[in-house]
N, C-alpha and C positions, 0 to 999 in steps of 0.2 A: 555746457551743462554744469551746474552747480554742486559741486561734490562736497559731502559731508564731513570730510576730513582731508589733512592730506597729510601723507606718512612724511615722517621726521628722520630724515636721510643721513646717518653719517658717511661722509666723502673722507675717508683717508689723505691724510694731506702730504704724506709721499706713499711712493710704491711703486711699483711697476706700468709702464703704461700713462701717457698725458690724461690730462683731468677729465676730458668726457669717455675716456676708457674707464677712471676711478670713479666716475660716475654710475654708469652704466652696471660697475661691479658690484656697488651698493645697493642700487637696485635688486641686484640677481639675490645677494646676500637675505633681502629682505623677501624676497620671493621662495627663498629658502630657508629661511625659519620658521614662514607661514602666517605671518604680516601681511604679504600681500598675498591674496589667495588668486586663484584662474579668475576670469571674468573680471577683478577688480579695476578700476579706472585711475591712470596714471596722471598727473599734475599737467595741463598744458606747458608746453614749453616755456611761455613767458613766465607764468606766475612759479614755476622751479625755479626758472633762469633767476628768480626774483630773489624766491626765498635763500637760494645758495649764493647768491652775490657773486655771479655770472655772466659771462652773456651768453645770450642766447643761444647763438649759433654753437657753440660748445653742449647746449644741453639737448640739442638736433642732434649732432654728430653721435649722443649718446644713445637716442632713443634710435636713428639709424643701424648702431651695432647690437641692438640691445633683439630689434626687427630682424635684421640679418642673422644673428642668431638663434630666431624662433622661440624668442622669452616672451615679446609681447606682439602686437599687430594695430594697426593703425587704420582707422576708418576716417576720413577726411572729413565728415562733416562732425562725427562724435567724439574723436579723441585718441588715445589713444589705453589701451589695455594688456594685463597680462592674460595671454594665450590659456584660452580654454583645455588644447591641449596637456598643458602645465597637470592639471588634474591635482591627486593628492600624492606624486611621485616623488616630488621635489623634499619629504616631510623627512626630518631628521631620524633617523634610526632607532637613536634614543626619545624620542618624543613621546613614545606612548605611556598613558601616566601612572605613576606607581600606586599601588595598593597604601592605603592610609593603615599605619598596623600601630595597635595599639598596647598596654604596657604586656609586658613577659610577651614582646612578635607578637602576639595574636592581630590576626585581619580584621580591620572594620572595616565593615561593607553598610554603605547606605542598603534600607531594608527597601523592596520591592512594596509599597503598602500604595502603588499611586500606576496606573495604565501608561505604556507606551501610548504614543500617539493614534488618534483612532482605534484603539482596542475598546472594547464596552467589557464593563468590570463590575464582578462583584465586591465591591469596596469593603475597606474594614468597617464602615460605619460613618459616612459623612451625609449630609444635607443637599438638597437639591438645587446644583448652582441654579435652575433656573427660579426658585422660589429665591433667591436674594432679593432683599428691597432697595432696587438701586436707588430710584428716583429718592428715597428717603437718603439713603447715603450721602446722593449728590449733594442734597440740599445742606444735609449737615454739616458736609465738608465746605459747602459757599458758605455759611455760615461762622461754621470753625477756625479759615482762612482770615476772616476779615476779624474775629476775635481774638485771633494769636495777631497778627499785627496792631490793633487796636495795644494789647496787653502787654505789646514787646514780648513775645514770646517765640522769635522766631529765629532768638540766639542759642545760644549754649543755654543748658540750663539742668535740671536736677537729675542725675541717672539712673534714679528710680523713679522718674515720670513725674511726670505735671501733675501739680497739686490737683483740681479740680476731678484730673479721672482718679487718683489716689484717692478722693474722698466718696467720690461716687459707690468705686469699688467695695469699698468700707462699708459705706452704708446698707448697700445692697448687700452683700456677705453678713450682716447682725440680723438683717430686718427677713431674710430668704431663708437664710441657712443656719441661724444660729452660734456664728461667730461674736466675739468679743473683741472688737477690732478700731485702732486709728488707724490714721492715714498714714501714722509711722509704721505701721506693721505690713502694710502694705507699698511690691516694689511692681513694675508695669515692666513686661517683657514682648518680645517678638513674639508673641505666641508659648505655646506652652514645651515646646523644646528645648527653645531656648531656658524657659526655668527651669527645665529637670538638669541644661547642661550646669547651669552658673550654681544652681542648689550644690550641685557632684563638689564641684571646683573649693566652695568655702566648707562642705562637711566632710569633705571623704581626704583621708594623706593616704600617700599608696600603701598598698599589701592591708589598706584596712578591709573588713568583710561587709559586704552590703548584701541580705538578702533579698531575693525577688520569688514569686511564686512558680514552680516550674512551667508553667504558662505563662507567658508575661508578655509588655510590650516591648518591641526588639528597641527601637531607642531610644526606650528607656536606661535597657541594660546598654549598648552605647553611649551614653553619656556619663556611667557611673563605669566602666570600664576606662574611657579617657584620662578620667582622673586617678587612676589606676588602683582600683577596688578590687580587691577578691571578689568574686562574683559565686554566691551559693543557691542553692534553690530548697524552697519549701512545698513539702506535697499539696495538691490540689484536693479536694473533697468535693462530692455534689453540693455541698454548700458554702466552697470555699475555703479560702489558706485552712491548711490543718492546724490546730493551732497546740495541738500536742507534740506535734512536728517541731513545729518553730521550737517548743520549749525547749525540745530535748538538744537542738541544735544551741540554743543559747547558753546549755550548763557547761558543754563541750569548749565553744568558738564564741571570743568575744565579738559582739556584731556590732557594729557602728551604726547600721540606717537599716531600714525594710523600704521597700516600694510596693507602692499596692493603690488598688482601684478597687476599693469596697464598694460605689456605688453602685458599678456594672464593669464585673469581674471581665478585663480585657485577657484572652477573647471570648470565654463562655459565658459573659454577660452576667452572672449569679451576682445577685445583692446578696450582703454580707448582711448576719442576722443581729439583731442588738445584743445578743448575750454574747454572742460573738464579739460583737463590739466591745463591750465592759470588760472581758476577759485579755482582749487586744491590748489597753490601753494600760490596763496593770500590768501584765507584760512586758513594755513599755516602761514603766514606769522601774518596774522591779530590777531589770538586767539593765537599761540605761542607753537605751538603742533610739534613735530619731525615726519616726514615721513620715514616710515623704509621701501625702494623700494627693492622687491624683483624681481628679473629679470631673475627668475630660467631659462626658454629658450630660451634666444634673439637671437640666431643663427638660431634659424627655422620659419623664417616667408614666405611663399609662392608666395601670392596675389600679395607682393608691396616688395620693401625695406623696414627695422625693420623702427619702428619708435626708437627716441632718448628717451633714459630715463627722467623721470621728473628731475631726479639729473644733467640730462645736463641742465638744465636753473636756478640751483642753484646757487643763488650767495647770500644767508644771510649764508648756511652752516645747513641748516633744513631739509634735505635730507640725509640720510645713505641708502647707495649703496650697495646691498648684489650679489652676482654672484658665479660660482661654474663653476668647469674645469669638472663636475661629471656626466652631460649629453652630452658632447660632448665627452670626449675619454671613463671612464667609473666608474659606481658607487664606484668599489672598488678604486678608485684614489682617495684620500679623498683631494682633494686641492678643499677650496671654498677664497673667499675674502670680505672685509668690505673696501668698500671706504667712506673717511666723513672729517671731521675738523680732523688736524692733533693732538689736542687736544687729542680727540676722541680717534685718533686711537690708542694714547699712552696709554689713559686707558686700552682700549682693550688690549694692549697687555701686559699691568700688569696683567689683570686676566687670560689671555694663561697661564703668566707665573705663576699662582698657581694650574690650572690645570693640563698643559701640558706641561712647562716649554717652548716648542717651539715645533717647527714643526718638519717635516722631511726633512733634506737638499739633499738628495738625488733626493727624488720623484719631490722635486720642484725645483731643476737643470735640473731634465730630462723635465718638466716640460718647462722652460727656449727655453731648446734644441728642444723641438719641436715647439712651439711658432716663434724660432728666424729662425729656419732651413726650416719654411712654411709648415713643415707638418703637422702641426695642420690646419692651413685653406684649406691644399688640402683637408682631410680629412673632414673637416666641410663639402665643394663645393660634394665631392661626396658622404655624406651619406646623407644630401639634396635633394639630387636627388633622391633619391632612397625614401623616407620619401614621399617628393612628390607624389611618383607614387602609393605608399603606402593606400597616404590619399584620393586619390581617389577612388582607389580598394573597400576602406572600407566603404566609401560613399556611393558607390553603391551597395555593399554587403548589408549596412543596408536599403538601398531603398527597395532591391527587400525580404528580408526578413522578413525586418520590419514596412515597409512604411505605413499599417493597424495600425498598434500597439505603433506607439511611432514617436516623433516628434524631428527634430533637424536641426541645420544649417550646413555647412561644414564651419571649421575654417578656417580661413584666413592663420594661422601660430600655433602651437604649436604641439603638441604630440598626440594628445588626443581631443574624441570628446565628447560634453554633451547631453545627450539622454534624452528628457522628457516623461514620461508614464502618461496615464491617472490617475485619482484619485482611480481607481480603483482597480490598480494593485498594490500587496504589494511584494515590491522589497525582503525585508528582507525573504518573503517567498518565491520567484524566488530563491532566493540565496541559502536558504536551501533545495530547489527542486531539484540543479543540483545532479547527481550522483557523489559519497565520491569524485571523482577526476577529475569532472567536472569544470568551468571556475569561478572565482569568478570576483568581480567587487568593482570600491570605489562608497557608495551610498553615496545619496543628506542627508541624515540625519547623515551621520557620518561627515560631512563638517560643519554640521550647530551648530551657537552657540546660535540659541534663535528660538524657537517657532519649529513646527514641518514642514519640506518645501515638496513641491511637489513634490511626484517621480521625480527621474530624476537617473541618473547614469556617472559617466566621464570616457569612457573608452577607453583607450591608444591603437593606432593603429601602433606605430612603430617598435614595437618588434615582429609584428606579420608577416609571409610573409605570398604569397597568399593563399595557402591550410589551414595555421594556423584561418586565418582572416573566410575563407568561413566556417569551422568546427566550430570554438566559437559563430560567430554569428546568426548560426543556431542551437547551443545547447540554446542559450540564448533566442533565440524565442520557441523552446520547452518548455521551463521554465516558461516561459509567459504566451503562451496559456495553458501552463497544462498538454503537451503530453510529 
């Protein structure tokens, strides 16, 4: 049998015991740090004997004690194995992994915003893996593949991304949304997490203050805690950040950066109003604070045309533009982008280049290829539609479901809707009411960074079609009332 690898053995070259004893104990060693797991399949004798510069019969005598011992078991026509028995006993005591704690101890915990396996979810707000356009993908990336090698591009290269989607980006950000953009302004990331992390790292020195709205996305505030930010909160208003709020906090505490998602306030979806806006941005302006706009889905707005980003009316450079290619084709595409002062995005892409040294030029040729070829906006134009029809479906599902038991607005534009429950109901215990493979949801207190907020729940309607939509919604009112 052809095995995939084979473990890299060290044999002590003294110790107790002749050589297919010190054998056999390297083995168990590697069986016991969990290297070799139960089931796995051990090196035929020859090709051991080979690699330790042995003979044979010495690497017999080991797999003999190793059998005798009931470490591993030997099937004569397939090879030989560690013992299913073995299980996960053998696992070191200390193994199990520590909590990643970030500055002043506090705990980071990856946020729950993604289903255990087989679980069916009310998602925070993603697209419907099965609406990806593969075959358009494929072809990009044949495409893509045979243009990075044509181009020499399949070395090291810039770590803020390949000219070509750099320019793309650019283009589409002036000509969409009203930026004022080169290709130097623009840096290519893994997605948009990674921008909010690398933004944290070149703007924020510790004990600096970053605010976020006390609804926010968790991390977000993860990323800006790593780099070890004071983490403040600004009040929420039905129509978004308070912003008499923010002032009063700016005369007190000098604030380094705000985070926010005016287009579709994460998680109650509210667009931020234009006066809003202009008041935002003097504000800004006034106290000397960085705006880090997140614009995770400016492609799905319904009601109106998108509005323009606050970074479209940026002209001091106190605006960073975060975006991601990740809800429109799909999650596993890890292209997101940082737009900002070319400064800026130079630093950024120093620190790509000690994490990541640079991107993939492949993925973000193909990338290019769809973009410049339109099949990226046909694609936007028709899963749009379809998202649409979506959110109404869901709208009405949760009227005629839930219309007694909980309150909400239909969004204008986004993914996902915000459900509020009385004070009465405790969500944490709805959620552990579903049965083991029942619907989960993102709650209003895993959002919140201060104080404890009132039920509510944001839950994503675009990955669901109509039978998925009418079953969720009426296990999640089961759960409610208790039946």
């Amino acid at each position: 049998m052809l095995r995939p690898w084979v473990p890299n053995l060290i044999v002590r070259s003294e110790g107790r015991g002749n050589l297919s004893l010190r054998i056999a104990q390297a083995i168990i060693e590697e069986i016991q740090r969990g290297r070799l797991a139960a089931g796995d399949s051990l090196p035929g004798t020859r090709d051991l004997a080979r690699d330790l510069a042995v003979n044979r019969k010495t690497v017999v005598q080991a797999y003999e004690e190793l059998t005798a011992q009931g470490w591993v078991t030997t099937d004569q026509r397939r090879g030989t194995f560690v013992a299913r028995s073995i299980g996960g006993s053998a696992k070191a005591a200390d193994s199990e992994p520590k909590p990643i704690v970030g500055p002043r101890g506090r705990e980071v915990r990856p946020p729950l915003l993604w289903p255990p396996q087989g679980r069916v979810r009310f998602d925070d707000g993603v697209p419907d893996q099965r609406l990806i356009p593969a075959t358009a993908i494929a072809q990009a990336y044949a495409s893509a593949a045979r243009a990075a090698a044509r181009q020499r591009l399949l070395g090291y290269g810039d770590p803020r991304g390949t000219e070509p989607l750099r320019q793309s980006i650019s283009k589409m950000l002036n000509m969409t949304r009203g930026l004022n953009t080169s290709p130097d302004n623009i840096c290519v990331t893994r997605g948009s997490q990674m921008a909010l992390y690398v933004i944290a790292q070149c703007i924020v020195a510790r004990d600096d203050t970053v605010l976020f709205e006390e609804l926010t996305y968790p991390p977000a505030v993860q990323a800006f805690m790593l780099a070890g930010a004071r983490i403040a909160a600004a009040r929420l208003t039905p129509d978004g950040i308070d912003l008499d709020h923010l002032e009063s906090i700016c005369r007190h505490t000098r604030v380094r950066a705000l985070y926010l998602t005016p287009g579709h306030q994460f998680p109650t979806t509210v667009v931020l109003r234009p006066n809003a806006r202009l008041r935002l941005r003097a504000l800004a302006a006034q106290f000397g604070f960085v705006v880090v706009e997140d614009d995770y889905d400016h492609e799905f707005q319904f009601d109106h045309q998108p509005m323009f980003p606050l970074a479209s009316g940026d002209h001091a450079g106190q605006i960073i533009y975060v975006g991601s290619f990740s809800k429109i084709l799909s999650p596993s595409l890890r292209v997101g982008y940082v737009a900002g002062p070319s400064r800026l995005i130079e630093q950024i892409g120093n620190w790509i280049g000690t994490i990541d040294r640079q991107g993939d030029p492949i993925t973000e040729l193909a990338v290019v290829e769809l973009i410049e070829s339109g099949q990226l906006r046909r694609h936007v134009k028709r899963v749009h539609g379809i998202f649409d029809k979506r959110r109404t479906a869901f709208a009405a599902a949760l009227s005629a479901e839930l219309g007694d038991l909980a309150t909400f607005e239909v969004p204008t534009g986004g993914l996902a809707f915000w459900v509020r429950f009385p004070d009465s109901v405790d969500l944490d215990k709805v959620e552990r009411g579903f049965a083991e493979r029942g619907p989960q949801f993102l709650m209003s207190n895993e959002c919140a960074i201060a104080g404890r907020p009132k039920p509510a729940a944001r839950l994503g309607f675009a990955s669901l079609d109509a039978h998925e939509t009418e079953a969720t919604i009426a296990a999640l009112k089961g759960a409610v009332v208790g039946k």
